[in-house]
Every structure is written in C-alpha cells, then in structure tokens.
N, C-alpha and C positions, 0 to 999 in steps of 0.2 A: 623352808631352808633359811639358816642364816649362814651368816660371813666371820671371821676370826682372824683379824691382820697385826702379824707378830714377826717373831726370829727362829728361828731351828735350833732349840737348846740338846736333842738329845733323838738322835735315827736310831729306833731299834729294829728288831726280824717283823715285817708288817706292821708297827707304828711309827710316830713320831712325835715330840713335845716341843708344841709353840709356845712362846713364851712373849709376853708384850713388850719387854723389852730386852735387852741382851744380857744385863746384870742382874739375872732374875734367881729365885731362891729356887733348890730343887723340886716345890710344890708348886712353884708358881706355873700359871698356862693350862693348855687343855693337852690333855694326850690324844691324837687322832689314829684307828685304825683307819689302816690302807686298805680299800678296796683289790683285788689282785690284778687288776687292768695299771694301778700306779708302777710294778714291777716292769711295764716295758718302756717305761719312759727313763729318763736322765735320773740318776739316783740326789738323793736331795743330801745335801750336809750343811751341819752345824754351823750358825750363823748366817745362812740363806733367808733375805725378807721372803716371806709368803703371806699368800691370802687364802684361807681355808673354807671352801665352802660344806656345810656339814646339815645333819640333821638336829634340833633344835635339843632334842632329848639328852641326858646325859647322863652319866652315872653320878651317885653323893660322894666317890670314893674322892679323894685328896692328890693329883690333883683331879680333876674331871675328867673323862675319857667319852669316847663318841665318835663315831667312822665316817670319816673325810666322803664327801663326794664328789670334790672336784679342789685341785690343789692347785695356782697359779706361783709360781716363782718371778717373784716384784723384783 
C-alpha cells in the first residue's frame, strides 16, 4: 500500500481527483476509484485536504487512476 496526501480537485460518480496542491493543472493528481463501502460515509468535496490510501499499481493514462482503500479527510 501506499499514501497520496493532496486536495479534492474534482468528485465524480465513484471517483475522485487529488491533486498536490490546490492550483493544479486539469492532469495534475491521481484519479482514485471509490470502493462502494466510501458511499456511506460523509460525501467528500472540492478542496477537502485528504490522505489517500491506495494500491501501488496504477494506470499510464494522464492523469493516473487507481482505487482508494482507505480515504482520511485531514
């Protein structure tokens, strides 16, 4: 597992895009799919710090994608 600690650039239908910092380009970040167990918790929005924890693996697509395992809001 690793960690990915950034900002909430952009919540869509089961993912999200962290971004490292808030002024970030629309490729910047990783895009995290959401496991369906994240649906019962507090919905996350746009500019929330988070710490993502995820699997290591990722796609080469622009920006990078890979499903969250555990999402803390910092």
């Amino acid at each position: 597992m690793a960690t990915f600690t950034g900002y909430i650039a952009e919540v869509m239908e089961g993912k999200i895009r962290v971004t490292p910092t808030r002024e970030a380009d629309p490729f910047d970040g990783i895009v995290f799919h959401l496991e369906e167990h994240f649906s019962e918790e507090k919905p996350f929005l746009v500019g929330q710090s988070v710490r993502v924890e995820h699997d290591e693996q990722m796609t080469r697509s622009l920006p990078p994608q890979t499903t969250a395992r555990r999402v803390d809001v910092l």
